[in-house]
N, C-alpha and C positions, 0 to 999 in steps of 0.2 A: 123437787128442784133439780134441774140438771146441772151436771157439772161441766165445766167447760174443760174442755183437755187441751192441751199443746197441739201446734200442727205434728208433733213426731214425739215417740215414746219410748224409751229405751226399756228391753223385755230380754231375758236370757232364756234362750231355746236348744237343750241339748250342751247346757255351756258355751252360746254363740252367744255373743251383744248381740243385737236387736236392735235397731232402729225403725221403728215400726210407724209406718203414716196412720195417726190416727183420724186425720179426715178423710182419710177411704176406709179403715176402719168402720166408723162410724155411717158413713153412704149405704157401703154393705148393710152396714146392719137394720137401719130404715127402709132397705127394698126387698131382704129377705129373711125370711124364718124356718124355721128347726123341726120336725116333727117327725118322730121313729126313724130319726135317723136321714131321710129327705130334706131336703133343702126346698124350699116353697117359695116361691114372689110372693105380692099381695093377692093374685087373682088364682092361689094355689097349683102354680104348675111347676112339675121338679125340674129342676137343674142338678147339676154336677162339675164339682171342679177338678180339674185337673190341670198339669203342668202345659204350655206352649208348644214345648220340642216333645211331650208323648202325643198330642194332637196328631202333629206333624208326621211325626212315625208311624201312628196308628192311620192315619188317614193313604198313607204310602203304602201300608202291610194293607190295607184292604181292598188301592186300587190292586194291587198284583191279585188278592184272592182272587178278586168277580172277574178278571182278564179283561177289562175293559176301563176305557177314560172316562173316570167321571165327574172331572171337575165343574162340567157344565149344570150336570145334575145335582151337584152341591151346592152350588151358586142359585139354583130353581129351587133347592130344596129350602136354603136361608131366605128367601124371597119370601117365599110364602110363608113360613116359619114367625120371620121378624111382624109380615105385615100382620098374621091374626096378632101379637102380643104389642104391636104399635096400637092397631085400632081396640084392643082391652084398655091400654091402661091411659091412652089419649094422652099423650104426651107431648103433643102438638097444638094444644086445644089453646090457646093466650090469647091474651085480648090488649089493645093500647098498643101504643106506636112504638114500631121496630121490632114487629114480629119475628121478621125472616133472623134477626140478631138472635130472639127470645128460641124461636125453636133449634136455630142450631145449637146454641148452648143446653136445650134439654137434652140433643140429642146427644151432645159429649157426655152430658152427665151418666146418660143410660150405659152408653160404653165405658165410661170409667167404672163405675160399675160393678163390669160385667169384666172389666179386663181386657176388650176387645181394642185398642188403640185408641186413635184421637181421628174421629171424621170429622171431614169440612163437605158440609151439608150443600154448601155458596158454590163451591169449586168443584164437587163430586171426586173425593180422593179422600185417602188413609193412610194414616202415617203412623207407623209401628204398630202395624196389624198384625190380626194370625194371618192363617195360609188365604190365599188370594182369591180363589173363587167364596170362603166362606165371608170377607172381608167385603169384597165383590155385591154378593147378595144381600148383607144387610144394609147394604148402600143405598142399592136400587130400592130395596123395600118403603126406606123413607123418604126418597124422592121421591117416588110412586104413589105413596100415599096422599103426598102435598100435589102431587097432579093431576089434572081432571082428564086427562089418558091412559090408557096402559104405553105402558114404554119399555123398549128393545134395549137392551143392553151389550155393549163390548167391554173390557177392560184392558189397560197397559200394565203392567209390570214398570214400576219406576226404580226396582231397587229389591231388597232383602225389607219386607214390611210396608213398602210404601205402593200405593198403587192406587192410578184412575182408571175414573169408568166414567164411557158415552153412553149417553143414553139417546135414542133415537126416537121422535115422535111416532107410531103406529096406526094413529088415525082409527083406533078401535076404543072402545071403552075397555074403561079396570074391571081387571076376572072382580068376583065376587071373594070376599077375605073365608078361608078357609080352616076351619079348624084340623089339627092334627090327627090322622086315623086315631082309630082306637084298638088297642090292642085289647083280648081278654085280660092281658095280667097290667093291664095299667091303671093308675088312681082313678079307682074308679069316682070320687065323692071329692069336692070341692072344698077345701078344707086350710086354712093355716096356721102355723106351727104358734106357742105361745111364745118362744125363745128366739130374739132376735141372733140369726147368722152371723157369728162373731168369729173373722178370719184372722190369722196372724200376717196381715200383709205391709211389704216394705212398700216404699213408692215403686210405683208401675207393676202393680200388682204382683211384684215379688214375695215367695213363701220363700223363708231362708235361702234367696239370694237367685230363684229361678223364679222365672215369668211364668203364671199362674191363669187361667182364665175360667169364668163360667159357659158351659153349654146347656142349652134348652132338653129336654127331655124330646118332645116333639119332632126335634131335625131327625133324630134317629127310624124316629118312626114312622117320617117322611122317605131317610133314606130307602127302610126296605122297599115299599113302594116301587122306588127310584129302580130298584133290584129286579124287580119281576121282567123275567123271559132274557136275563142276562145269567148264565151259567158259571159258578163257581171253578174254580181249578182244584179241589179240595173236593177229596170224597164227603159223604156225610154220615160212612157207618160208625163213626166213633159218637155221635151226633144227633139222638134224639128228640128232636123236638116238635110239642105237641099245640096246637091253638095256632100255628101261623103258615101261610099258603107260601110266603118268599120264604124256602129254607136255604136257598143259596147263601141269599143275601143275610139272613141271618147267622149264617155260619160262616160267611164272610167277615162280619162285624165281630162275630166270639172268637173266631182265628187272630184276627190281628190284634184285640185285645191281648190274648192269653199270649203269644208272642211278645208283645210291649209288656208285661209283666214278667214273664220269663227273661229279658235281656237288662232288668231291673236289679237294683242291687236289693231288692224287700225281700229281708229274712222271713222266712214259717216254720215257725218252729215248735209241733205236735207231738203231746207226749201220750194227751187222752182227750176224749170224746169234746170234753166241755173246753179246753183249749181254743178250737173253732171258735166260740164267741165271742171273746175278746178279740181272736184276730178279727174277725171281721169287723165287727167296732173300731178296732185301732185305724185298720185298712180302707173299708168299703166305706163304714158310715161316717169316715171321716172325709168319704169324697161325695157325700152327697147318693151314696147309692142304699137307703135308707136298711132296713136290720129283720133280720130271720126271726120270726116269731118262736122255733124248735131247731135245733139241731139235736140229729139220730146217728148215731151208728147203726149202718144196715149189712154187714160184714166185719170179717175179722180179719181184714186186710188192709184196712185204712178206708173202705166203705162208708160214705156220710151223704147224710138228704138232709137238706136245708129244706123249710118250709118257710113261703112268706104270705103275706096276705096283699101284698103291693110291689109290684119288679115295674116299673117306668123305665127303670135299663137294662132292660131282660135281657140281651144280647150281652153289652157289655159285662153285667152280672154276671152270667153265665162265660166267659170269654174269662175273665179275670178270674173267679173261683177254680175254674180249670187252671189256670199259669199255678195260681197258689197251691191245687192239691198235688202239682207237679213236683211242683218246687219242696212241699214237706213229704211226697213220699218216693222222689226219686226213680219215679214210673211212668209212662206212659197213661193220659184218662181217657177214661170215657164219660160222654155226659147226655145226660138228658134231663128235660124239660115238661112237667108234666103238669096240668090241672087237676084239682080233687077237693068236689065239696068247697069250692067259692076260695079257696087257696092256691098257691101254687108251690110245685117244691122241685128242686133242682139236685138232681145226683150225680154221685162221683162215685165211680167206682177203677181200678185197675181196669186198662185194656186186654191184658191176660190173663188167663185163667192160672190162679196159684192154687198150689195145692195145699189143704189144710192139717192139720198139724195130725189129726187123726189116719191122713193118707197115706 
């Protein structure tokens, strides 16, 4: 039997009231599920949530890494992005009169959601979006999709959130719906969680009082793509990494991560080896970047290898592990990125060489 709940529920988090919508609540939790720590849809592709204004930040620290604009590339990369997970889950598909009514209303549903604002499908605009090229391309996606053209795109800026886009006829047919590369260390196996996604969110998808959104696993791994034969401003000897051809663009994405974690008020506070796994728990698989199968000490300097069987946000991952081994040992990291035996494992060690107690 289900229970029926209130539209809003009062919850004390940290000693805050709470007022909590539990009919986004409850939406969430019908479109996504739980598993080792991953966030799943129905058709098993991870996402991750994170706050509006780190987006925003992290997307600013990463145009500076690559030294290049790439909001256009953002906006191509959500295009494609939205349209393979539009034509997955056919959420356009109605039948009976007043279609055009029927689909714009699924398509608010998917962005509420997801946390993405409020699109008008009719009018082509967005009203209290994220950042504007990403807002931009999931726009065009579903116009795109409901047109038997491929179609050009412009955007206006109407404001802080709000924003239209033209789209311009092409007179060519629609690219074919593309699925996301594939990375070595991505889920490999189609799979969903048994635990529906159960967020603490206020209305407009606030987590204790800041705007909150989901992101697709796939944009990122669209972005490196997006990356190749654009050179970073950041060397990459600190920077290991093993399985992927863009290391710019990947050590673009873990810079301004580990950056937006560093200018973070998230305490790490390590005493010994097994400490790590709750942090990461508390931290990582609370954002959807799902959980280390071993944590090792590999030195006696605060040295640690994560091993996982599943990174979808290998960058990120790796970007944010670094702020935090930062942040708990007050040094400079180094890191790398390694495959071994159908796993992958992610190291930290000091960027200087210290000397051992025996020296």
């Amino acid at each position: 039997m289900r229970i029926e709940h209130s539209p809003t529920m009062r919850r004390s988090i940290h000693g805050i009231d709470l007022q909590l919508d539990e009919r986004l609540v409850d939406l969430v939790a019908a479109s996504f599920t739980v598993h080792d720590g991953l966030f799943l849809d129905g058709n098993g592709n991870p996402w991750m949530i994170c706050s509006a204004r780190e987006f925003e930040t992290w997307w600013l620290l990463f145009e500076e890494n690559i030294s290049s604009p790439m909001g256009r590339r953002l906006a191509n990369c959500m295009v494609d992005e939205e349209s393979w997970h539009i034509s997955q889950e056919q959420i356009f598909t109605v039948s009976g009169l007043f279609k055009a009514k029927k689909r714009n209303l699924a398509l608010k549903s998917r962005w509420e959601s997801r946390g993405w604002g409020d699109p008008d499908l009719q009018n082509l605009s967005v009203n209290d979006g994220l950042i504007t090229p990403f807002s931009a391309g999931c726009l065009h996606a579903a116009a795109e999709y409901l047109s038997v053209e491929r179609l050009r795109m412009r955007w206006q800026e109407q404001g802080k959130g709000l924003c239209e886009i033209i789209l311009d006829p092409t007179g060519n047919e629609k690219p074919n719906v593309i699925a996301p590369p594939v990375r070595p260390w991505d889920l490999s196996d189609c799979e969903v969680g048994n635990s529906p996604l159960e967020l603490e969110l206020m209305k407009g998808y606030d987590v204790e009082g800041e705007r909150h959104c989901l992101l697709p696993a796939g944009l990122f791994s669209r972005l490196l793509d997006a990356c190749a034969e654009l050179n970073s401003i950041h060397s990459g000897e600190n920077w290991l990494i093993e399985g992927e051809s863009c290391t710019d663009g990947f050590i673009a994405i873990a810079e301004a991560q580990k950056q937006v974690f560093l200018d973070s008020e998230q305490h790490v506070l390590i005493s010994e080896t097994g400490n790590w796994l709750s942090v990461y728990e508390d931290v990582f698989s609370a954002k959807g970047l799902g959980k280390p199968t071993s944590v090792k000490e590999i030195d006696s300097h605060g040295g640690i290898k994560f091993t996982f069987q599943h990174l979808p946000f290998a960058a990120l991952t790796v970007g944010m592990l670094a702020g935090a081994w930062q942040r708990a040992q007050g040094r400079p990291v180094k890191v790398a990125l390694k495959g071994t035996h159908g796993s992958w494992s992610i190291e930290l060690v000091s960027q200087y060489q210290l000397a051992t107690s025996d020296d």
